[in-house]
N, C-alpha and C positions, 0 to 999 in steps of 0.2 A: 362885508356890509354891516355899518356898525350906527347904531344914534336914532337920527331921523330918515335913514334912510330903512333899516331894519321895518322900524314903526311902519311907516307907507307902504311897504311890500306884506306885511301882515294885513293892514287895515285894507286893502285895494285887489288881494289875493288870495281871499276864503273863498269863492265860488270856483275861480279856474281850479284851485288846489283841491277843492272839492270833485270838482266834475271829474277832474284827473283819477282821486282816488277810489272815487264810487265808480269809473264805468271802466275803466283799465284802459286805458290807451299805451300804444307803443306802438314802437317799429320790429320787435325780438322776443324771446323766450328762453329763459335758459333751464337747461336741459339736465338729467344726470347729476352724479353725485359729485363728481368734480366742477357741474357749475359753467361747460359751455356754452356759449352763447350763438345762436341762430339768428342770421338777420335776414328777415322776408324783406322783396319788394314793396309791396304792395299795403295798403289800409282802404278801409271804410272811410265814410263822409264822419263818423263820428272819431275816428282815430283810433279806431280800433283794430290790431294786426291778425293778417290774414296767413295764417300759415299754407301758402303758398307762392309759388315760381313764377304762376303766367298772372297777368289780367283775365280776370274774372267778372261777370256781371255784377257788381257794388263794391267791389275789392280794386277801387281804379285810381286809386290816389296815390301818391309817391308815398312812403316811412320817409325819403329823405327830406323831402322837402314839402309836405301836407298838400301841396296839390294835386288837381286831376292830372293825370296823363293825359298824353296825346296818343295818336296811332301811329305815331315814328316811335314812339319808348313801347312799344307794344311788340316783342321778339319775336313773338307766333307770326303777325301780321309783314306781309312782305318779306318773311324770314330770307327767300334764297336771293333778293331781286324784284327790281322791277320786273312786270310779265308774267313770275311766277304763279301756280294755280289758286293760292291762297290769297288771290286779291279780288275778292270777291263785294259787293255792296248792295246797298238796297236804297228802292225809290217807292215811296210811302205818294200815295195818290191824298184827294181830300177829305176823302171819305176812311182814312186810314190803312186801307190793305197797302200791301206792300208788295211789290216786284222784285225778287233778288235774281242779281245777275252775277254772271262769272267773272274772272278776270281779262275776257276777251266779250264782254258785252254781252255774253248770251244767257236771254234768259234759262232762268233753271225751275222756277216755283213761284205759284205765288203765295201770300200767309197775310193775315191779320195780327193788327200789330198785339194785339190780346197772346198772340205767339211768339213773342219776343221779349227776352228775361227782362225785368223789371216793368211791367207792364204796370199803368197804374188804374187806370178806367177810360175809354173810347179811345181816344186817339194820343194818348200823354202815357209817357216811357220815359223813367227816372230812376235814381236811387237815392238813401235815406227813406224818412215815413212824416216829411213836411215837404210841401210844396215847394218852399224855396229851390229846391233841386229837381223841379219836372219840367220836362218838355214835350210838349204839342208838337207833334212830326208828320203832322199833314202836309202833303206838298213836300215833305223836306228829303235828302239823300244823306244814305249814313255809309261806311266801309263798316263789313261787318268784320269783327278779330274772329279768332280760331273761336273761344269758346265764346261767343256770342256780344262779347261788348259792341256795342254800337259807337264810333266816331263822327261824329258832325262835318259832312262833307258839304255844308251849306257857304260857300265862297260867302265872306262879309260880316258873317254873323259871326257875334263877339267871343264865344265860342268853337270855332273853326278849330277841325282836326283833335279837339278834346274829346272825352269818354261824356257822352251828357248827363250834362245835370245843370241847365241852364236857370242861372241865381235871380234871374229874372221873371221866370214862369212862375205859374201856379199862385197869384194872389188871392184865390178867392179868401174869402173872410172866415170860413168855417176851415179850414187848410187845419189849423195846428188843433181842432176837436179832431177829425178824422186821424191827424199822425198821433194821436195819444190814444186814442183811441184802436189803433191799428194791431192788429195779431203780434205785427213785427215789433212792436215798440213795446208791447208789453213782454215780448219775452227780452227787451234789450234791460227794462227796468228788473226784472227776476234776477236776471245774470250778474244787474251792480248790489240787489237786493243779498242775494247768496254769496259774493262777494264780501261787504259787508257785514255779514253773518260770520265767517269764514277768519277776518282776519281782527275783528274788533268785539267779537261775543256778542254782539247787536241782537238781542229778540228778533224774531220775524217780523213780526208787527212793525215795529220801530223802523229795524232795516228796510222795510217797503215802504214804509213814509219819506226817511229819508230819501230813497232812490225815486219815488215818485218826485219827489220837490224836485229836485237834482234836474230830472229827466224834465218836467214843468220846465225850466228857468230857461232849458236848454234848447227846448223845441221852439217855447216863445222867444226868447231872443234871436233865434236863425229866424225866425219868420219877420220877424218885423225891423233885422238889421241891428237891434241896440237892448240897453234892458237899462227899466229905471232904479232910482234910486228904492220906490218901493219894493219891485223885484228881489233887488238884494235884502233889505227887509225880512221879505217875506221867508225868502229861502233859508236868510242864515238863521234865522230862528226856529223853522222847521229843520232842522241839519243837527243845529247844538244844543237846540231847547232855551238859549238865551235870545233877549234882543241882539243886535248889531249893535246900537249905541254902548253900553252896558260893558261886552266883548272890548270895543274901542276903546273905553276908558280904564279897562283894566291893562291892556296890552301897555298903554302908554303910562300906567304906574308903573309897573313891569319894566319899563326903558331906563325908570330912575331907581330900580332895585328895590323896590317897593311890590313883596308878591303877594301881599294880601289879598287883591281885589283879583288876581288871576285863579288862586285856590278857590276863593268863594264862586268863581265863571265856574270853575270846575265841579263842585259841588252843588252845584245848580243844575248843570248839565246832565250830570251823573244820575240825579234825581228824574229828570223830566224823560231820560233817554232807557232809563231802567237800568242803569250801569253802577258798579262800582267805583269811588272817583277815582281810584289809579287806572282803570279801564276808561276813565273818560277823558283823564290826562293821555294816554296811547291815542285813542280815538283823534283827539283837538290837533296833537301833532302829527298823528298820520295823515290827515286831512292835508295839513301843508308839505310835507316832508319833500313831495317830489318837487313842488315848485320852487320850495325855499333851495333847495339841491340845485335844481338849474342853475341860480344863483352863486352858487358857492356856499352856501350857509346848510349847516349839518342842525339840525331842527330839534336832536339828542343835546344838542349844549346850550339849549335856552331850557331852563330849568325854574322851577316856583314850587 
């Protein structure tokens, strides 16, 4: 990737490359002193790996492929057979309770869906800490997996046989005050907060600014489907301490060998972020490292 195409993947790719390296997403972990590699099934709605085997209540997303699962990719679920005793489901009334039956129709218990993992408030059971992924399961029928995922047994809905989290639900307007606001979401921002601390010397301060913007850009744009050009704005400048425009214009002197105006982004940076500038030059390139890699571009041989 060389010229103008370099340039566009820099200028169009500081927030994903960001959000990547602030909040750790993957599908693996590597392990030991030789450096094994462990691949889980499973992730979070944020892409964050779940070291474990089965589906779990938010752990319902494929590593391979970033989508939800269904309850045919669900091993626990139907494991021996049709028939077998593990085919168990539940039919949620309108008032929320829920009826769980066996795999020969007979009831067994009844429970309120406040009993049932990811429960979010009355009748709505999701995961993530933004509406975009809740559903109202009044009236609705789920298969329930071994350790409690719920699958949409609602014949029609666009949804069917997925682990829920329907992208549809939960518009209310206040949605993304409450998911930032949420227990869960601040401990997701600590975790890229400590991270950041961890591998770029970031003061606490700073690294909780950054991961707050981060998490901000994040939550708002899954809620409203897109993010503006102010968005990015806003973010890159809380992230580097520089404008966007500023970043841009130095990138693309940078293309014609010209690293003056990348040193001075750097030095700016380094100031605003409480960094050293060869700590801010690590910082600027960790930031893209992983994305630019996807690519084929090793981020260690763009240099200023």
């Amino acid at each position: 990737m060389k010229g103008t195409k370099l340039l566009a993947f820099l200028a169009g790719a500081a927030l994903v490359a960001t959000s990547i390296a602030g909040c750790g997403g993957g599908g693996s972990v590597t392990v030991g002193g030789g450096g094994s590699v462990i691949q889980y099934p499973y992730e979070t709605v944020y892409g964050d790996m779940c070291a474990t085997y089965e589906a779990t209540p938010g752990c319902t997303f494929s590593t391979a492929t970033g989508k939800r699962i269904t309850v045919v990719s669900d091993p626990n679920y139907d494991k021996y057979g049709y028939g077998s005793d593990d085919l168990w489901y539940v039919k949620f009334d309108s008032t929320g309770t829920a009826a769980v039956y066996d795999n020969l129709g007979n009831l067994q218990y009844f429970a309120s869906a406040s009993q049932f993992a990811g429960w979010v408030g009355g009748n709505v059971i999701g995961v993530g800490t933004t509406g975009l992924f809740w559903e109202n399961v009044s009236n609705g029928t789920y298969w329930l997996g071994k350790n409690g995922v719920l699958y949409s047994a609602n014949y029609g809905e666009s949804n069917y046989g997925q682990a829920i989290n329907n992208k549809n639900a939960g518009k209310a307007s206040d949605a993304s005050v409450a998911a930032l606001a949420s227990d869960s979401n601040k401990r997701l921002v600590q975790k890229a907060a400590d991270k950041l601390m961890k591998d770029y010397q970031l003061p606490s301060g700073k690294a909780k600014a950054i991961a707050s913007a981060l998490n901000v850009f994040g939550v708002n744009a899954a809620e409203r489907g897109y993010a503006t050009t102010k968005d990015v704005d806003q973010t890159f400048k809380s992230v580097f301490g520089v404008p966007y425009s500023d970043a841009l214009q130095a990138v693309k002197a940078l293309q014609s060998g010209d690293t003056s105006g990348m040193k001075d982004i750097t030095d700016r940076s380094a100031s605003a972020l409480g960094l050293k500038p060869y700590q801010a030059q690590k910082f600027i390139k960790g930031m893209y490292k992983k994305a630019l890699a996807s690519y084929g571009v090793d981020v260690d041989m763009i240099n200023w």
